[in-house]
C-alpha positions, 0 to 999 in steps of 0.5 A, spaced: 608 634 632 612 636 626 618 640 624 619 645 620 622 643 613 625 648 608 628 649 601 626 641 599 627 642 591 633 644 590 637 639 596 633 633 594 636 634 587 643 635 590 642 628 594 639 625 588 645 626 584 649 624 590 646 618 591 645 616 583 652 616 582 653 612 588 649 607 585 651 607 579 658 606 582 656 601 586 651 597 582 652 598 574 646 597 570 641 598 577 640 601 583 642 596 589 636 595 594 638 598 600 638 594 607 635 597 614 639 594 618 646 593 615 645 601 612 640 605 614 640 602 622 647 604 624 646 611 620 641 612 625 644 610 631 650 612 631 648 620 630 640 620 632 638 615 638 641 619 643 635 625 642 631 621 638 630 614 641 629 608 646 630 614 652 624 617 654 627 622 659 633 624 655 628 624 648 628 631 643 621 633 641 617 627 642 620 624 636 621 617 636 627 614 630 628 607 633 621 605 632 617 604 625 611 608 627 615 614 629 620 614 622 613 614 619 611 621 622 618 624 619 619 620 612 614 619 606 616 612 603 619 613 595 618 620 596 625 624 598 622 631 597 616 631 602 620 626 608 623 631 613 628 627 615 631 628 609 630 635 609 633 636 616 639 631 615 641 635 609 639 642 611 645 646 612 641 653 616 645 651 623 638 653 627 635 646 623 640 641 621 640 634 624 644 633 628 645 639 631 652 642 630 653 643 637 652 634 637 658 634 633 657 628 629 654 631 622 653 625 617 658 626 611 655 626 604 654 619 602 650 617 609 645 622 607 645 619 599 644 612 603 639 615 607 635 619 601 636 612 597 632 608 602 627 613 602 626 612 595 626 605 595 620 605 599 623 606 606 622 598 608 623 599 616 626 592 619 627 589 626 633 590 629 638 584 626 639 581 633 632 581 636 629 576 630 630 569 631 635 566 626 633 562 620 637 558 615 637 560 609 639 557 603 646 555 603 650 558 597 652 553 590 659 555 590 665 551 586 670 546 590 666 548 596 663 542 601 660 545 608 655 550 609 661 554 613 665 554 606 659 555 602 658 562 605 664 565 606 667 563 599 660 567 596 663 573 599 669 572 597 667 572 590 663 578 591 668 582 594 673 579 589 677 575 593 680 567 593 681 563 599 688 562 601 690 554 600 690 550 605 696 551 611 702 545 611 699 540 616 704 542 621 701 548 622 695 546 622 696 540 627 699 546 632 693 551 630 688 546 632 691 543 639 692 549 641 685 551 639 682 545 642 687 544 648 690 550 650 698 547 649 702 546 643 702 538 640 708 534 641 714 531 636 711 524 636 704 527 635 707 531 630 710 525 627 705 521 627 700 526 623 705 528 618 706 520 617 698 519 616 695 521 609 689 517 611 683 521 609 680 522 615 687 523 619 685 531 621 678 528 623 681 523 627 686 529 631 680 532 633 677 526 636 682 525 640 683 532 642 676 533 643 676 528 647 683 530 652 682 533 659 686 538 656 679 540 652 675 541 657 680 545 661 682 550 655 674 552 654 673 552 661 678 559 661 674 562 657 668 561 661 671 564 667 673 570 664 664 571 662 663 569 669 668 574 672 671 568 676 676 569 682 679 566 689 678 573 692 672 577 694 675 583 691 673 590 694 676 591 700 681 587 704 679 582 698 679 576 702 680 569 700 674 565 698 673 559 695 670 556 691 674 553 686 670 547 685 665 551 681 671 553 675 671 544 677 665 544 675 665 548 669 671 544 666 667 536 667 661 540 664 666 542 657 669 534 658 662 531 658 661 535 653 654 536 657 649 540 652 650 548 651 642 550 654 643 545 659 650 548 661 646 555 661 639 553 665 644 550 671 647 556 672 642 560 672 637 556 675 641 549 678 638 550 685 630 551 682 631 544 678 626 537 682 631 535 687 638 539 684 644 535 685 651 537 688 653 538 682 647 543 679 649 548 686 655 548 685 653 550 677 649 557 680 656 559 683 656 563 676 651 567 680 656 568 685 662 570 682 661 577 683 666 581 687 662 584 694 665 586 701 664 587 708 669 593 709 667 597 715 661 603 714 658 599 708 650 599 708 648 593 707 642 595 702 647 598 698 651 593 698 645 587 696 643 592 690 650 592 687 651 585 689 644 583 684 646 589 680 653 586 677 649 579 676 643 582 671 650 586 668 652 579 667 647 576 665 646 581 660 653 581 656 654 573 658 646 570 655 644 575 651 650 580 648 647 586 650 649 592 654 643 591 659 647 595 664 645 602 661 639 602 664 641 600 670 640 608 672 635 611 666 633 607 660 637 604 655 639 611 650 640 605 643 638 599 645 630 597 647 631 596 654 627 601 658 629 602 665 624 598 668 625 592 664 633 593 667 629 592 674 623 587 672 630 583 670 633 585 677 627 582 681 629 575 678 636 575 681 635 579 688 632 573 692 638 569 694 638 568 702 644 570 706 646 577 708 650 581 703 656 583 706 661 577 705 664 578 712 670 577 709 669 569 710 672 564 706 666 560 706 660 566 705 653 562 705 650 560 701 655 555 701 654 548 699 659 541 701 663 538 695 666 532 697 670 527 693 668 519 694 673 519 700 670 524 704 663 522 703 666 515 705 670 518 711 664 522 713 660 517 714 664 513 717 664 518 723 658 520 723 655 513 725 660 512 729 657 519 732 651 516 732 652 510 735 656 513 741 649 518 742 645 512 742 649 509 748 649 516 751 642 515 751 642 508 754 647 510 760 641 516 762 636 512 761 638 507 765 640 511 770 637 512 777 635 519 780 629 521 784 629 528 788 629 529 795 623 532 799 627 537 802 629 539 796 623 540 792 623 547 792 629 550 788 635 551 793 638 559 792 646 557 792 650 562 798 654 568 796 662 565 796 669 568 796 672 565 789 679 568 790 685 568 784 690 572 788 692 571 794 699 569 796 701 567 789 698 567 782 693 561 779 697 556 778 695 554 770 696 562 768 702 566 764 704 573 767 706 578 762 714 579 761 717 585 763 716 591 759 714 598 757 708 599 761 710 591 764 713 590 770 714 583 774 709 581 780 713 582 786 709 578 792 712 582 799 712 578 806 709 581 812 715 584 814 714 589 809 707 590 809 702 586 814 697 583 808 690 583 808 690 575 807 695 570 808 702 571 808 704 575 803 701 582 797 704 584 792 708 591 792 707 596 786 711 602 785 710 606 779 713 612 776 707 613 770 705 608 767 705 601 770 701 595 772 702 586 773 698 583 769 696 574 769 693 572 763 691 566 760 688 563 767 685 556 767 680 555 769 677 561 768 671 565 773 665 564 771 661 570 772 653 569 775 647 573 775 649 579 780 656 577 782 661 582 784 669 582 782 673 584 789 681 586 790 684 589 797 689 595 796 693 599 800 694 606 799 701 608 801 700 615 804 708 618 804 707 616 796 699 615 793 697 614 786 694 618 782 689 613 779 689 606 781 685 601 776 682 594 775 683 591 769 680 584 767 680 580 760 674 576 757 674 576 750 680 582 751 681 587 755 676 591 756 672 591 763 676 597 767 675 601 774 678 605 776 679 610 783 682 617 784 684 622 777 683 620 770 690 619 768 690 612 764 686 614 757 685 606 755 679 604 753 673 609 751 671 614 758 665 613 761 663 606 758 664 599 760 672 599 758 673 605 763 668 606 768 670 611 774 668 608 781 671 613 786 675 618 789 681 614 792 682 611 797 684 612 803 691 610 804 695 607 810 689 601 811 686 595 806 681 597 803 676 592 799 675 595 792 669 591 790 665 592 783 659 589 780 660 585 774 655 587 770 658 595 771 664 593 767 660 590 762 661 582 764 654 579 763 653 572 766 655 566 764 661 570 761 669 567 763 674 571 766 681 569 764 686 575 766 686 580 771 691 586 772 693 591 778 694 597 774 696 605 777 699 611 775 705 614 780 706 611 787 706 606 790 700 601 793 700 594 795 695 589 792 692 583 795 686 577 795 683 579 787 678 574 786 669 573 784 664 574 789 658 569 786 653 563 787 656 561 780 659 553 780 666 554 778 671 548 776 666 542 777 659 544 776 656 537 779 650 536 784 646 532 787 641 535 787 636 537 780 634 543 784 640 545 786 643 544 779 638 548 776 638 554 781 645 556 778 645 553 771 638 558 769 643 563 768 650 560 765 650 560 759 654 554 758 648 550 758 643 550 751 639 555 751 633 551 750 634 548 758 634 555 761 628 557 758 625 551 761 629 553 767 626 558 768 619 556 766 615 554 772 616 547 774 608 546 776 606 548 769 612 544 765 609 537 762 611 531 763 616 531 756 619 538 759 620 535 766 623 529 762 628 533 758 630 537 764 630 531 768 635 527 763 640 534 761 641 534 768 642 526 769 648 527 763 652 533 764 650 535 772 648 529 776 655 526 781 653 520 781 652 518 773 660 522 772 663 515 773 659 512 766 658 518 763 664 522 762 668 517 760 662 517 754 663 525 753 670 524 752 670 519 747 664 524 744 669 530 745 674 526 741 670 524 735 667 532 736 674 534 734 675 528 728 668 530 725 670 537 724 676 536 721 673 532 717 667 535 715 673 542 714 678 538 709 671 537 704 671 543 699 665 547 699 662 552 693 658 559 693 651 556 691 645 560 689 639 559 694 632 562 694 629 566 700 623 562 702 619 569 700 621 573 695 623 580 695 620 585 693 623 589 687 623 596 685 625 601 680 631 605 682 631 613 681 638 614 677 640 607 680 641 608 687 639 603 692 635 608 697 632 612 691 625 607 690 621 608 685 615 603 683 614 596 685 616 591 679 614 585 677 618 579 674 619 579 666 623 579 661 625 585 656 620 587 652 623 588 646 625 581 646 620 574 646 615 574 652 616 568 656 611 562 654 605 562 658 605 557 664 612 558 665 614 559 672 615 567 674 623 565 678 629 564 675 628 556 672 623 559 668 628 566 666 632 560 663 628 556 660 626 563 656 634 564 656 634 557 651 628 557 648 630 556 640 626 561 638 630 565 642 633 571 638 639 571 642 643 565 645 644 560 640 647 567 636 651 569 642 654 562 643 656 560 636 659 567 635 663 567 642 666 560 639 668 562 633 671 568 636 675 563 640 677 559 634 678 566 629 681 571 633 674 575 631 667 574 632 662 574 625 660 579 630 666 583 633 662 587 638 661 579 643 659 584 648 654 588 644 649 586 639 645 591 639 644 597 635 651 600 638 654 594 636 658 591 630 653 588 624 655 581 623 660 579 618 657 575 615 649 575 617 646 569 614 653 565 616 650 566 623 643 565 623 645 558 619 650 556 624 646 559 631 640 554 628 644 549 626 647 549 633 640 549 637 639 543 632 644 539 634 641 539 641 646 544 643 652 540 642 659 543 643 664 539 641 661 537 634 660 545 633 667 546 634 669 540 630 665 542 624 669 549 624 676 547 626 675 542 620 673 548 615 677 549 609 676 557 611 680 555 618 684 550 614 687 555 610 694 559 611 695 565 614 699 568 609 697 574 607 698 578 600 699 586 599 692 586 596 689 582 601 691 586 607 689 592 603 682 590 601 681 586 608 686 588 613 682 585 620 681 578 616 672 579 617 673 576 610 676 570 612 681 570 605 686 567 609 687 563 616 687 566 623 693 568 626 694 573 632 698 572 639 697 566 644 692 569 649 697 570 657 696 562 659 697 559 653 704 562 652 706 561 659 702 554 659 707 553 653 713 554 655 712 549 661 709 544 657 715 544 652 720 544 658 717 538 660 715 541 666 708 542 666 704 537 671 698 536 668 693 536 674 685 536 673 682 540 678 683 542 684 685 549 690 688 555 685 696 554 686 701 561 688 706 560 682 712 565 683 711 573 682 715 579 684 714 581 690 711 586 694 705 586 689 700 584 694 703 589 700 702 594 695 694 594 695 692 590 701 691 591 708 694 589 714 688 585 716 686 582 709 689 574 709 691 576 702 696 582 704 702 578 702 704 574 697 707 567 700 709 563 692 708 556 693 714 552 694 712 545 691 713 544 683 707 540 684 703 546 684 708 552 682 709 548 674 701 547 673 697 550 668 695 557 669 688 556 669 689 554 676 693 559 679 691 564 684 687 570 682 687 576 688 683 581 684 686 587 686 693 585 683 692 578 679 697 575 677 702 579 673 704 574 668 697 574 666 695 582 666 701 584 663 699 579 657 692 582 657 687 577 662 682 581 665 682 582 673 675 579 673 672 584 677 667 585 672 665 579 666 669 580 659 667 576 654 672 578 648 680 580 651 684 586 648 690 585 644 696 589 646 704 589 644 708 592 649 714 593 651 713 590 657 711 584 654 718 582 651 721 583 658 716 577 661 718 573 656 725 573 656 726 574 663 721 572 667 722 567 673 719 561 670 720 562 663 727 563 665 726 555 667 722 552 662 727 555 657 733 552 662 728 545 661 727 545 654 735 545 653 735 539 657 730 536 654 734 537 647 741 535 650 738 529 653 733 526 647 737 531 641 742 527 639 747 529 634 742 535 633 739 538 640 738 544 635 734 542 630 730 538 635 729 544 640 726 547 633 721 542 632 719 541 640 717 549 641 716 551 634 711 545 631 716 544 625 722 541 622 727 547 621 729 548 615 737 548 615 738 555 614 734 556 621 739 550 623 746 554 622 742 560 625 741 556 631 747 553 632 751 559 630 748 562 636 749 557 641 757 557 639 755 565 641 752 563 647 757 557 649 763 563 648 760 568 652 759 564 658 766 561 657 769 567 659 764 568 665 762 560 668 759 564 675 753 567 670 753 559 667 752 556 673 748 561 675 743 560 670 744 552 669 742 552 676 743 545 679 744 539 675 748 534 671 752 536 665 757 542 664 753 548 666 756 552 660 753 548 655 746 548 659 746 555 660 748 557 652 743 552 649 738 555 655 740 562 651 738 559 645 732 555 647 729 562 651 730 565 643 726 561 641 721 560 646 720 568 644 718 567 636 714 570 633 712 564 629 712 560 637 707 567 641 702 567 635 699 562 632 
């Protein structure tokens, strides 16, 4: 179907002359040939791919401009005047026009030139830059110029008739590069010793040693956990607690290591799918698991699995491959070449992990896997053969003891009913009462004086106006409740003043068994169920009256341990005797001598394995010999009397052992692990995205759009990843390399980190791009010689110093005519200040530390059952002074040193941090607590080490230069300032200087001085 055209002639001479006169302006003496991608691609893009693209379902008129079959229905190569999209993109009849008016994008007149001068040219249709494996192209001959890097960028540079910068002083560049490559700023001495190195190779000799610094793999794993959206909470909800730091561990030894890139990626997507993966390579699939997730009461586990595999595909996407593969989670991508069934075909990769998707706000939420250190394997496996070797012994002792059953007692014995009385003249002796006390009140035992009892010589009296009940807790041992017992009290009803309702309460795992007789008065617990179940009318007073309850009534099933009981009553008053368990059950000592007796009462307690009762309660003439064994030997080693003498004292020392082996085996630290269910679970396409809106069942597989998957390559996550790192991968090698520069240069060659596709920015340098992903790839994916060549470049060597004519004609530095300069990112700056207080403990891994914070941030989101409700600081400088990285990160209120420096909450992956200047931010920095401190550190440090100078000396510690003389005066001009201020006020000194040696007032000016100095531009920039 084609549309209507009108007035072809007079508007194609109109853009003629509007594309003629961009040319010529542009390209003097010859027409330029316009590039698709770079010109003509966006064009479309930005105002036609919303009605005329990838998206069936929202698509206008059948009319398809991302593809090249569908621009040919709708453009005529070198012919202009007989192309319709020319026609419709220039018209100006409202009814027409493309777009239309009501779309609000029109396209402006240079647009539509560019678009006729395309056509014109031939209308050469290209692939999306992205989805194209790189190639190196030829690297341009550029005079002065020695690497590839500095090849390409100079080219553009002549071409936009720009020159580079020179090289910045070596200081600079000394803190430039340790801060890129560590994450902290060099110190004096490495500044001494490099300004003193005028060897050729001295800057390359920096980065080795830099490279090869813990710091390295500590400052690139930061990155990382931004992608994989890692924190130590679960996020929704009560945001629990969850642990999994030894993952950001992982991530900072494989940085260390410099474990090759695809390697990096193929254990994190699919670790647990390698031959016999080690402990290391699960705790690598943790990226997978970094997501938020809940348990929240009311939540439907279907649509919480969906959401749960959701934010991994939404990760996978923007982290791996750069796309924004989550718009097509509810329909197809309306840009990008993703439909809404290769969203899900992705999808049926990752929904298959084992273990149920409600976290149930446990720190350790399976799949989990152990993580011990040397140590603790040592010491676990210490243990565990000592537990083996007392289970042997334990086995010896059974078998060499000596039991046959008598014949009288062949048949299995039925036990007689007993009286098991708790109350009857005094409470248990191993029990609590409950204090005096709102509905509390004491237990009064009455002797026969007052009232005659129902047994022994006393009962307990209790008068109430209202509410009022005694009540015995915590009793041991408890009673154990049997197969069809009955729970018994005696009360005797006072008639000249009768309750209104008496009732019975008893506590198992809570008070929730009730009874009750006479009115309805006491609302605990729902009426009509277990917790409060009427028996009757009340009894008849002036006479004991035996109130007895079924157990399985008040919902106490067997094996089930009683531990209190309460007489409770509203008005009156009533005397209350002999409480107690009618049951066949054993309590206390359950031995026998007799397997038949033993078994007659133990089919029904759950305290024995559930295997044994089974066997129990199978019918002994049918048993084999094995089973009539294992019953045989269960017997003789926890019920026979006469093996208590050998054996318990065996039991015992297991019991000891039990308790050393579970805290040890709770010391060792686990991660959350990626485990694959033993089938997998079917997948299917959701209608508009939700979880109960099944559309068609679909298969494992890849985008369309982008390479298939090789033939032979296993259908599961291994094979997705090895897809993933394939070199003729279009996408990875290009995402990877762009995300390193963007850590290095501020920017991406592609600003867009998240988005390469059609809605994305284009590459800066598009050819820079593809030689450095392929070059990577070639490298074997070697990281650290990738940031090497870029931290060594003459483009990242050169000054940032920026003209008028630069700023102008670039004012985003995309060109790279100047060095990178732009503001420390929240960890690096306060990283800084304790590294140059002297502070900092430099500590490689490890559970996340609570650094100080204002208070009530926590209280302000989080709920009273979370275990993250209130924030409590760790106290000791070991934890409190490490670096950010480690801190402690509650997503639903990160810390706020961080947040107000933009970091990301990490509910969701981020891939390229905003910048902001706030006001905010200049009150954190020259008040904050612990800034305040490194501030107080620094001037000790230059009081202690300055000398004569300690200005000149705080200069050059926090700002990486020597001070000229002129910033000298500056500084000393402002201590005398400071040191005059606070003679006038020496409380406030000695407030500020804390504890320590030295006058307070000249600490506390220099501490002035060196927190100025800590907030620089020059010192929060870099």
């Amino acid at each position: 179907m084609t549309l209507l055209m009108i007035h072809r002639l007079p508007l194609f001479a109109l853009l003629m002359g509007l594309s003629t006169t961009a040319i010529s302006a542009a390209e003097p003496g010859g027409a330029k040939v316009v590039d698709f991608n770079r010109e003509v691609q966006p064009i479309l893009a930005e105002h036609c791919y919303a009605c005329h693209g990838p998206d069936e379902k929202s698509r206008k008129a059948d009319l398809r401009l991302d593809t090249k079959d569908g621009l040919a229905t709708v453009v005529t190569a070198g012919k202009p005047p007989e192309s319709e999209l020319i026609e419709r993109v220039a018209g100006h009849d409202p009814d027409t026009v493309m777009p239309p008016k009501k779309f609000n994008k029109p396209l402006k007149p240079e647009q539509v030139a560019k678009l006729t001068q395309w056509v014109e040219q031939g209308a050469k249709w290209n692939e999306h830059w992205a989805f194209v494996a790189p190639k190196k192209t030829a690297v341009p001959t550029v005079q002065g110029a020695t690497g590839a890097i500095d090849r390409f960028l100079l080219a553009r540079l002549e071409r936009e008739g720009l020159k580079a910068n020179p090289e910045a002083p070596k200081a600079t560049w000394l803190r430039r590069v340790t801060f890129d490559l560590t994450g902290l700023p060099p110190t004096p001495a490495e500044i001494d010793a490099y300004l003193k190195d005028t060897g050729v190779n001295a800057a390359e000799k920096v980065v080795d040693r830099l490279l090869a610094s813990p710091r390295y793999g500590e400052h690139m794993a930061r990155y990382w956990l931004d992608n994989a959206r890692y924190g130590d909470t679960h996020g929704l909800h009560l945001d629990n607690f969850r642990e999994m730091w030894t993952y950001r561990e992982w991530i900072i030894g494989s940085f260390n290591r410099n474990q090759p890139f695809n390697r990096f990626l193929v254990e994190q997507v699919a670790g647990d799918l390698l031959p016999n993966p080690t402990v290391e390579q699960l705790v690598a699939t943790g990226f997978l698991r970094c997501g938020i997730t809940t348990s929240e009461g009311g939540s439907i586990e279907e649509e919480c699995y969906v959401r749960n595999v959701v934010d991994i595909v939404d990760t996978f996407g923007s982290v791996m491959l750069g796309l924004t593969a989550g718009c097509a989670r509810c329909h197809d991508h309306k840009y990008d070449p993703i439909s809404q069934k290769d969203y899900y075909s992705l999808f049926a990769y990752f929904n298959s992990i084992e273990g149920s998707a409600l976290d149930g706000n446990a720190a350790r939420h399976a799949p989990i896997v152990s993580v011990p250190t040397a140590g603790q394997s040592q010491k676990l496996k210490e243990l565990q053969a000592k537990f083996a070797g007392l289970n042997k012994r334990i086995a010896e002792a059974v078998a060499k003891a000596s039991y046959t059953e008598d014949a009288s007692a062949a048949e299995a014995v039925n036990p007689k009913l007993r009286e098991v009385v708790w109350i009857d003249d005094a409470l248990p002796p191993k029990s609590q009462f409950a204090a005096e006390g709102g509905t509390n009140v004491a237990w009064e035992f009455v002797e026969k004086s007052v009232r005659e009892p129902a047994s022994g010589t006393k009962s307990v009296k209790l008068t109430a106006t209202g509410l009022r009940q005694v009540v015995v807790s915590e009793v041991s041992p408890g009673l154990r409740v049997g197969e069809g017992d009955k729970l018994f009290a005696s009360v005797w009803i006072d008639p000249k003043n009768p309750p209104k309702e008496i009732m019975l309460q008893w506590h198992t795992t809570g008070w929730l068994h009730r009874a009750f007789w006479g009115e309805n008065r006491i609302d605990w617990g729902m009426d009509r169920t277990t917790e409060r179940r009427q028996q009757g009318q009340l009894p008849e007073g002036g006479k004991w009256v035996r109130l007895e309850v079924p157990a399985a009534r008040v919902g106490i099933k067997p094996g089930t341990v009683i531990t209190g009981l309460a007489f409770t009553q509203f008005d009156g008053t009533a005397f209350w005797d002999k409480a107690g368990l009618l049951t066949s059950t054993p309590q206390g000592d359950r031995h026998f001598d007799s397997l038949n007796e033993w078994a007659a009462v133990s089919v029904a307690d759950t305290a024995v394995p559930k295997a044994i009762r089974d066997l129990l309660k199978f019918d002994a003439a049918k048993r084999t010999a094995a089973q009539s064994k294992e019953l045989r030997d269960y017997f003789i080693e926890y019920g026979y009397t006469k093996t208590r003498e050998t054996l318990d004292p065996l039991h015992k020392e297991r019991a000891e052992l039990t308790v050393q082996l579970t805290k040890a085996q709770g010391e060792i630290p686990v991660s959350y692990v990626f485990k694959e269910r033993p089938t997998p679970r079917p997948a299917f396409l959701l209608k508009r995205g939700e979880y109960d809106q099944r559309g068609d069942q679909v298969g494992r597989a890849t985008p369309k759009a982008l390479p298939a998957v090789p033939k032979g390559t296993l259908v599961n996550r291994l094979g997705l990843a090895n897809w993933l790192v394939d070199a003729k991968h279009p996408l990875t090698a290009r995402v990877a390399v762009n995300r390193f520069w963007q850590q290095l240069f501020g920017t991406g060659l592609v600003k867009t980190a998240d988005d390469f596709g059609t809605q994305g920015e284009l590459p800066s340098h598009p050819e820079l791009l593809d030689w450095l992903a392929v070059d990577f790839v070639e490298s074997g994916w070697d990281v650290k010689k990738f940031m090497k060549s870029l931290v060594l470049s003459a483009a990242y060597r050169q000054s940032a110093k920026v003209t008028a004519d630069k700023l102008a004609k670039d004012p985003q530095n995309r060109l790279l005519a100047r060095g990178p300069r732009y503001r420390l990112d929240a960890e690096m700056i306060r990283d800084q200040a304790l590294f140059v207080s002297g502070l900092l403990v430099e500590k490689v891994g490890g559970p996340s530390v609570k650094p100080p914070q204002p208070a009530g941030l926590w209280e302000a989101v989080g709920y009273t059952g979370s275990n993250t409700a209130r924030f409590t600081p760790d106290k000791d400088a070991e934890k409190t002074h490490r670096r950010s990285l480690y801190t402690f990160w509650k997503r639903t209120a990160p810390p706020p040193q961080m947040t107000a420096l933009d970091a990301p909450s990490r509910e969701a992956c981020t891939v390229r941090r905003e910048r902001t200047n706030t006001p905010l931010q200049a009150l954190l920095l020259m008040n904050e607590t612990q800034f305040v401190e490194a501030a107080r550190g620094a001037a000790r440090r230059a009081l202690q080490d300055g000398g004569d100078d300690p200005a000149g000396y705080l200069f050059k510690l926090i700002v990486c230069r020597p001070a000229t003389d002129a910033e000298r005066t500056l500084l000393k001009s402002a201590f005398e300032g400071f040191r005059a201020d606070f003679t006038k006020d020496p409380s406030a000194a000695k407030k500020l200087a804390a504890e320590g040696k030295g006058d307070p007032v000249t600490l506390a000016a220099w501490t002035m001085v060196a927190n100025t100095i800590l907030n620089l531009d020059e010192v929060l920039t870099k």
